[in-house]
Rosetta silent file (secondary structure, phi, psi, omega in degrees, C-alpha in Angstrom):
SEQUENCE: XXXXXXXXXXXXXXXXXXXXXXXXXXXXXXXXXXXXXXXXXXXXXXXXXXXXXXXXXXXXXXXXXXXXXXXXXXXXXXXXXXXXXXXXXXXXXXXXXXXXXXXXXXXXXXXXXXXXX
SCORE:     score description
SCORE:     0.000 S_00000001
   1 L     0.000  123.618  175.446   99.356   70.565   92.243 S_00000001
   2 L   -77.417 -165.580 -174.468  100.125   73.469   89.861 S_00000001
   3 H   -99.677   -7.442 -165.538  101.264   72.872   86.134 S_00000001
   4 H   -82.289  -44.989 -160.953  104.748   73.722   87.434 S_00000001
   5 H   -68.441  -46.413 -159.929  104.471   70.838   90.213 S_00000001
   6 H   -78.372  -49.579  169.279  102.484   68.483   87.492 S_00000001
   7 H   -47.522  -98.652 -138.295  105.328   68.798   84.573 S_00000001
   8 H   -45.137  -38.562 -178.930  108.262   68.367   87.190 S_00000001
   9 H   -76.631  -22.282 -169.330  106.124   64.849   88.429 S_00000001
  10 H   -79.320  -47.189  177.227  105.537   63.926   85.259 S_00000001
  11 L   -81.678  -14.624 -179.868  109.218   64.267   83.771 S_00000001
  12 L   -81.036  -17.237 -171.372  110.757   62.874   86.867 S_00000001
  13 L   -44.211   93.862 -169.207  109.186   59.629   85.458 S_00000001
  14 L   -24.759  155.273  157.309  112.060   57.035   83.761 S_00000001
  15 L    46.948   41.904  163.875  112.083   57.585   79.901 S_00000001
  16 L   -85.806  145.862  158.386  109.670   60.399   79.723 S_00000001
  17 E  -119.116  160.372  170.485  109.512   62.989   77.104 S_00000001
  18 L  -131.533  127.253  174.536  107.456   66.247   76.831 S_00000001
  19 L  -132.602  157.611 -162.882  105.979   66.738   73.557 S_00000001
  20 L  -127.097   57.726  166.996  103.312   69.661   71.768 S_00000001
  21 L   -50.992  -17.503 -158.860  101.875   67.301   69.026 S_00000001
  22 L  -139.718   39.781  155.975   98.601   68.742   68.848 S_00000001
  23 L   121.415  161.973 -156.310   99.914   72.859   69.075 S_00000001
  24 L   -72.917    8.575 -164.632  102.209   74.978   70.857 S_00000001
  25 L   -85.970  -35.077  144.192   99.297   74.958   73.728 S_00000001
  26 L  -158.142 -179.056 -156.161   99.641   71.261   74.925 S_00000001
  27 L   -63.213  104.878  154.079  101.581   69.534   76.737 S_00000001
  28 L   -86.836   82.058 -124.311  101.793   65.951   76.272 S_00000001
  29 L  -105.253  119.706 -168.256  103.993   63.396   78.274 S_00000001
  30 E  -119.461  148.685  130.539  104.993   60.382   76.670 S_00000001
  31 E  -128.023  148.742  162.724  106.979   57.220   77.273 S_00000001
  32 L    75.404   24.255 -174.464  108.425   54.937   74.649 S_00000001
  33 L    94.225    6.487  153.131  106.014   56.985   72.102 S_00000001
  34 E  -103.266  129.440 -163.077  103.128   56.599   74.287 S_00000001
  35 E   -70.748  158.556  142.763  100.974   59.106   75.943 S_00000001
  36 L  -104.633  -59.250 -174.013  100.276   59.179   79.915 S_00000001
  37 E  -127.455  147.892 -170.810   99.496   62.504   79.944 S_00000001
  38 E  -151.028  142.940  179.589   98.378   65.407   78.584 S_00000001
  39 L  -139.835  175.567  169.936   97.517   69.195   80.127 S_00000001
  40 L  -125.951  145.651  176.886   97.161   72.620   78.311 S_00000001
  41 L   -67.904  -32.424 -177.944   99.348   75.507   78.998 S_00000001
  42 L  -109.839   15.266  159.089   96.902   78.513   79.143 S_00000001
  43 L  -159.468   48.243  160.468   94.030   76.208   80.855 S_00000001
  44 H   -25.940  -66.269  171.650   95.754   73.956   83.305 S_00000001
  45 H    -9.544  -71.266 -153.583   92.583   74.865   85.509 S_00000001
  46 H   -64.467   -9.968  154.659   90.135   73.105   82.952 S_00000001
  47 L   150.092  176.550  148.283   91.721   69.622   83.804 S_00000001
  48 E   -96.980  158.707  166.322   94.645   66.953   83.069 S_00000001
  49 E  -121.233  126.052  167.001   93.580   64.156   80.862 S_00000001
  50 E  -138.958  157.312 -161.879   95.580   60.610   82.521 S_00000001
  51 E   -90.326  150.850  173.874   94.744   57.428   81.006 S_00000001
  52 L  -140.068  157.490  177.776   92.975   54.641   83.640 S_00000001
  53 L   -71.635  139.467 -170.664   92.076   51.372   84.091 S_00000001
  54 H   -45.750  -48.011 -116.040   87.904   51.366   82.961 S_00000001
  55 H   -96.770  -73.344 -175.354   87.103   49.784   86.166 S_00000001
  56 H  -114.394   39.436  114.987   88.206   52.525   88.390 S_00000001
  57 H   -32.947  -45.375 -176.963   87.946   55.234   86.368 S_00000001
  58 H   -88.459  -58.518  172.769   83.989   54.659   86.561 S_00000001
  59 H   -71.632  -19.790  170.765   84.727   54.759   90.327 S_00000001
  60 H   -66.516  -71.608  163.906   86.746   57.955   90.894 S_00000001
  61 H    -9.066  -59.697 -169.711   84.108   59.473   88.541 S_00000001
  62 L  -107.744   14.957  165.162   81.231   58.923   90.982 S_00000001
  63 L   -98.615  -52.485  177.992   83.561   59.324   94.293 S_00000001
  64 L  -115.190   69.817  169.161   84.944   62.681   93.011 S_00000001
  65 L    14.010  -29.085 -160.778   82.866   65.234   90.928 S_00000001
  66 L   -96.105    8.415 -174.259   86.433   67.038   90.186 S_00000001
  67 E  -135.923   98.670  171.504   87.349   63.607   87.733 S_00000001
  68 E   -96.325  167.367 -171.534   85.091   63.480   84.709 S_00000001
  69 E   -81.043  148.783 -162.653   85.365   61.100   81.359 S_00000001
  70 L   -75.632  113.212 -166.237   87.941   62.131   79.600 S_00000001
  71 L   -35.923   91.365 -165.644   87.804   65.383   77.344 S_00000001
  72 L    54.959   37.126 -178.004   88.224   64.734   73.648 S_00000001
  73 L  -134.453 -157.916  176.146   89.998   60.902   74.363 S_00000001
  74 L   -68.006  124.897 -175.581   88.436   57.723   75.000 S_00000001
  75 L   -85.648    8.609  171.922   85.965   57.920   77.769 S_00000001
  76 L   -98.945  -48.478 -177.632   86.558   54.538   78.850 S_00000001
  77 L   -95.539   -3.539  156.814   90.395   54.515   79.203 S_00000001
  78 E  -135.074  136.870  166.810   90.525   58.325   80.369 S_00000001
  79 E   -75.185  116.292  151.003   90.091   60.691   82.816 S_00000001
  80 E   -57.901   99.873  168.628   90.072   64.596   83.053 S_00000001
  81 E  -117.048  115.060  170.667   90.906   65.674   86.455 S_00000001
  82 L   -44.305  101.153 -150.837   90.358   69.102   87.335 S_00000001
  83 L   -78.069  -12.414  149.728   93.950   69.801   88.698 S_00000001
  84 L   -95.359  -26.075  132.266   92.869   72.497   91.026 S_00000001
  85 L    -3.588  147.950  156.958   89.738   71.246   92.159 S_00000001
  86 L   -61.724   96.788 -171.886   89.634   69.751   95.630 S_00000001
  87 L  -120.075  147.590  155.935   91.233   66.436   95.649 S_00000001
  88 L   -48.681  132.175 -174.327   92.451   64.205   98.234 S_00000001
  89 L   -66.465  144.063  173.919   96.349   65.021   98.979 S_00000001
  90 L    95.592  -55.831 -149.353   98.232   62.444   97.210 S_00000001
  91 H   -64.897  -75.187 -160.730   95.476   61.570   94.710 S_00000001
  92 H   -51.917  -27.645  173.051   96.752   63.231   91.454 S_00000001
  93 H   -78.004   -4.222  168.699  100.308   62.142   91.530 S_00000001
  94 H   -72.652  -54.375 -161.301   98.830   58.357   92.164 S_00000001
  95 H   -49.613  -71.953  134.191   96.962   59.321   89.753 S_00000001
  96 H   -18.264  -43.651  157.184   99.645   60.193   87.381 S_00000001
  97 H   -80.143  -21.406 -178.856  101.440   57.025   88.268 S_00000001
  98 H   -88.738  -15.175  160.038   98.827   54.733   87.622 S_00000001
  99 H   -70.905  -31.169 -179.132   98.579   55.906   83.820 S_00000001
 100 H   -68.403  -28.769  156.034  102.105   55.947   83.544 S_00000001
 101 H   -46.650  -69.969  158.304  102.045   52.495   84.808 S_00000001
 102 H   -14.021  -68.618  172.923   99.433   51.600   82.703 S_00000001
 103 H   -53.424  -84.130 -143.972  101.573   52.614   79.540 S_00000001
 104 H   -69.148  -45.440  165.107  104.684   50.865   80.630 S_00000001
 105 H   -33.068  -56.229 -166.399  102.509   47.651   80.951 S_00000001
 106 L  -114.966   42.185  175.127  101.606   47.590   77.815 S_00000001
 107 L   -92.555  150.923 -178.162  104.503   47.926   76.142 S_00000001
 108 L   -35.913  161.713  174.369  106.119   45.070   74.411 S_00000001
 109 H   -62.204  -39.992 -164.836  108.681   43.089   76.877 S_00000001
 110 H   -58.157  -61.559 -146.615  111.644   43.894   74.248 S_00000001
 111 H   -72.047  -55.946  154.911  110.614   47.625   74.494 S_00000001
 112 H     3.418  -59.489 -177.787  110.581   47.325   78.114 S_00000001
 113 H   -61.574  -65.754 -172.160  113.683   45.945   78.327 S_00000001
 114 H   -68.556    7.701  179.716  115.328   48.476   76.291 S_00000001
 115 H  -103.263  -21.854  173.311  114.027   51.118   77.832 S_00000001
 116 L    72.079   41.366  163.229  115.227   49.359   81.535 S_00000001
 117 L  -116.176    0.000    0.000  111.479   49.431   82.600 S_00000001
């Protein structure tokens, strides 16, 4: 997946935004004011950071060498996955959905609602 491929999956999401909070270099993907995701524009290469459940987070980490603790976030609730690295087809946009899931979980019910998530 390219950065072209990961922004287009990322924004097809309901109620996403793309936002440059931390410089014009990256990209962060939010919903309802909460990251999912975050990449940099001039070093897509060097990973995405997507948020994960602890549990198997600690297991991609020792199944795939290309998913490391996450790069200046919590190393318990995120991953860095080198987005060009060899990955199993499929894996990063699961990947991608299960933080965005993740997020939508644990938003209040109301905001849920009003958001039609």
């Amino acid at each position: 997946m390219n950065i072209e491929e990961f922004r287009d999956y990322c924004l097809s999401k309901p109620q996403v935004e793309e936002t440059l909070p931390f410089g014009e270099d990256t990209l962060v993907y939010k919903v309802a004011g909460k990251m999912f995701a975050m990449c940099s524009l001039n070093n897509y290469a060097e990973g995405v950071n997507l948020k994960c459940d602890p549990e198997r987070a600690a297991e991609l980490r020792d199944q795939y060498p290309a998913i490391q603790p996450g790069y200046h976030m919590n190393k318990k609730h995120w991953n860095t996955i080198l987005a060009e690295a060899f990955l199993p087809m499929g894996l990063l946009p699961e990947l991608i959905d299960h933080s965005y899931e993740l997020v939508v979980k644990g938003l209040p019910k109301k905001a849920r609602e009003e958001l039609g998530l």
